[in-house]
C-alpha positions as CSV (number, residue, x, y, z in Angstrom):
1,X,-31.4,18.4,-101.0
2,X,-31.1,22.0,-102.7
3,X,-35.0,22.0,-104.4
4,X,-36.9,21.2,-101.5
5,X,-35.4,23.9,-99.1
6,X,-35.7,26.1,-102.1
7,X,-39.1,25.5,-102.7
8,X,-39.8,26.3,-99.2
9,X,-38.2,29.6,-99.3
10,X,-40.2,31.0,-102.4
11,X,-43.6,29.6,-101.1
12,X,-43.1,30.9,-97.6
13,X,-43.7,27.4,-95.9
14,X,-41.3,26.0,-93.1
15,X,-38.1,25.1,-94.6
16,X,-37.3,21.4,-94.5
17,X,-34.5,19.4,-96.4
18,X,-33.3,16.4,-96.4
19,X,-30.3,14.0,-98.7
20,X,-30.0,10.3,-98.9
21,X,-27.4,8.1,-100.5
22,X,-27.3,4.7,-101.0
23,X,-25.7,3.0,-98.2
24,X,-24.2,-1.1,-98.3
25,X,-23.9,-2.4,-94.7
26,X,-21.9,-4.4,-95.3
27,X,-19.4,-2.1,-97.0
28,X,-19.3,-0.4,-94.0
29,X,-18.5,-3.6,-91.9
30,X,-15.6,-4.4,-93.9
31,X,-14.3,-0.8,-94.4
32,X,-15.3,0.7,-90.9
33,X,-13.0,3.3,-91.4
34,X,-14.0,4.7,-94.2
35,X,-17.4,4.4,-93.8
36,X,-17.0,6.7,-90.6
37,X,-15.0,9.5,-93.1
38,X,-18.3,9.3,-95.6
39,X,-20.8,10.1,-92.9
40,X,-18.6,13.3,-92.0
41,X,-20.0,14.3,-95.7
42,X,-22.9,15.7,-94.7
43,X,-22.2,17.7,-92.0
44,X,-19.0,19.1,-93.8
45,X,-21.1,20.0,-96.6
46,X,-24.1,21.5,-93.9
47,X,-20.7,23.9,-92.8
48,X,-19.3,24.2,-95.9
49,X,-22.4,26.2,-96.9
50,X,-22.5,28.2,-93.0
51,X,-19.6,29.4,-94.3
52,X,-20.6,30.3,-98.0
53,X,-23.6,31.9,-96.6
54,X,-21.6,34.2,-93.9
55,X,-18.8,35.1,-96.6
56,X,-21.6,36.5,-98.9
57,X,-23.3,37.7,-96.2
58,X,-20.0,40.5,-95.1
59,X,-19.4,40.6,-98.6
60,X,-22.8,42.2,-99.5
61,X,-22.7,44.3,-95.7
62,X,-19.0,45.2,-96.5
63,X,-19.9,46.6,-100.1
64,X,-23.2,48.1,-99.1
65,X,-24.8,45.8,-101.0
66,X,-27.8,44.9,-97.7
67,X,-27.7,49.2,-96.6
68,X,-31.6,49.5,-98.2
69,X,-33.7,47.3,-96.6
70,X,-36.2,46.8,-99.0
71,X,-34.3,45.9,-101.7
72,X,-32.1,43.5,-100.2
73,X,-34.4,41.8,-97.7
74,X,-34.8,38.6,-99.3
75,X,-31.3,38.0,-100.0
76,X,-30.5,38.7,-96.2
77,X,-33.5,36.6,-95.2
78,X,-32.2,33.8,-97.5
79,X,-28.8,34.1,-96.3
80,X,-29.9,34.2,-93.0
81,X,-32.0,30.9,-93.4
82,X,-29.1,29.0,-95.1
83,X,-26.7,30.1,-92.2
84,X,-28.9,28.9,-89.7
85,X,-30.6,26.0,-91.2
86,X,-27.3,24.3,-91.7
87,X,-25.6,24.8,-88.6
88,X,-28.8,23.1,-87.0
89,X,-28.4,20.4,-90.0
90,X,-24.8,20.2,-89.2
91,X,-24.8,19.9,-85.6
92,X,-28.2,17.4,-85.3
93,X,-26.5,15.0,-87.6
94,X,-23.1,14.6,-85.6
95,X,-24.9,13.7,-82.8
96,X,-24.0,10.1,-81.8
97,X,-27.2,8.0,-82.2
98,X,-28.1,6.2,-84.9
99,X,-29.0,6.2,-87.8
100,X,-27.1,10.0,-87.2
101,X,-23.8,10.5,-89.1
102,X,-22.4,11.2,-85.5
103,X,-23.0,7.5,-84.9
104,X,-21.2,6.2,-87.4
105,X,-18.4,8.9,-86.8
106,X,-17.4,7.6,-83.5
107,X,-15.6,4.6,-85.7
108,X,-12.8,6.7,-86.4
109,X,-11.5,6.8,-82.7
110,X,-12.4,3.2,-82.4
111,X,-10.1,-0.1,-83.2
112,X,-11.4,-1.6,-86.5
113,X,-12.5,-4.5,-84.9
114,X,-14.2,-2.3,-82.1
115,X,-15.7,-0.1,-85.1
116,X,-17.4,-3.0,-86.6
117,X,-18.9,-4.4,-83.7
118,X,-20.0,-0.8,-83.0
119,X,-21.7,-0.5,-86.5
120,X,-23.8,-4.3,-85.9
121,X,-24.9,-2.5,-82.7
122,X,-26.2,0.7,-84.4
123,X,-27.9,-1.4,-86.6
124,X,-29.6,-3.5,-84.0
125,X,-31.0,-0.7,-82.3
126,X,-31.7,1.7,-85.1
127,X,-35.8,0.9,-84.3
128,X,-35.4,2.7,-81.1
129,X,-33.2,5.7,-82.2
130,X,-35.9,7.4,-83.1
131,X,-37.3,7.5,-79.3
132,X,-33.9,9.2,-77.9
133,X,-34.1,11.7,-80.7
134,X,-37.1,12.2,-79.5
135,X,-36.4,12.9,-76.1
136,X,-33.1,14.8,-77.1
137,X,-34.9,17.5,-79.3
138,X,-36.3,18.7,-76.7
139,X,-32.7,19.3,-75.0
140,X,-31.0,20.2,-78.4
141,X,-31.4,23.6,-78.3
142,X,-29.1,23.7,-75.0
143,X,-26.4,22.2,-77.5
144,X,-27.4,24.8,-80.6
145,X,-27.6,28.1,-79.4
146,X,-24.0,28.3,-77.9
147,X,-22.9,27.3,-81.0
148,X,-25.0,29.0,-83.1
149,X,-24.4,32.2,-80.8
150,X,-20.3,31.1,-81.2
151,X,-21.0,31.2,-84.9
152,X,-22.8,34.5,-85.8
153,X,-19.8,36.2,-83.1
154,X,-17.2,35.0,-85.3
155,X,-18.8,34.3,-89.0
156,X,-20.5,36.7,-89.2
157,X,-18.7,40.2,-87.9
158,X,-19.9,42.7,-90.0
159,X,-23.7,41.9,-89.5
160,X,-24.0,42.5,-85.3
């Protein structure tokens, strides 16, 4: 989750990450609840460093810590890439198809009985999830920028 993306950075290739847990399906079918509070993890966690990455960020402009380019245009740049590369994490993954944490969210607005039924359909039709995310990449970036744009106005003040 951490080494990869870091890797990336240092060799100057496209950063990619990714994390997996285990996961029981059937833990989730008796406990729909809670299994719809665990896949809020990773997106917390994708915010929880947007915001890490923005307080350091007007820490360092507040303090003059980013004023000479050159010597503090890697930590910008990796600042910059941890900002943004989590708030698209963040955001793809609360989307509500499966096998996306946003799926598995919706339970918590749902009757138990409704929430389980829900997860046996995500499960049924996880082989063709990958076809509508697919198809809604190429619309994502109408649900991204706004909030990335909403993000760097408010997170990140000192920077713009």
């Amino acid at each position: 989750m951490v080494l990869v993306p870091l890797l990336c950075f240092a060799s100057g290739s496209p950063m990619i990450g990714w994390a997996s847990a285990p996961y029981d399906p059937l833990w989730a079918r008796r406990y729909p609840k809670r299994a719809a509070l665990m896949s809020l993890a990773g997106p917390a966690a994708n915010f929880s460093l947007v915001l890490i990455a923005a307080i350091l960020w007007n820490l360092g402009a507040a303090i003059g810590l980013f004023s000479n380019e050159q010597q503090s245009g890697g930590v910008v740049e990796f600042l910059w890439v941890l900002f943004r590369l989590n708030i698209l994490l963040g955001v793809f993954n609360l989307i509500p198809v499966p096998p996306l944490d946003g799926f598995s969210a919706l339970a918590l607005f749902l009757p138990e009985e409704t929430a389980v039924r829900l997860f046996d359909l995500g499960f049924r039709i996880r082989s063709f999830s990958f076809l509508v995310l697919l198809l809604g990449w190429q619309y994502f970036s109408a649900i991204l920028n706004p909030i990335e744009a909403f993000a760097v106005h408010y997170l990140l003040p000192l920077v713009h």
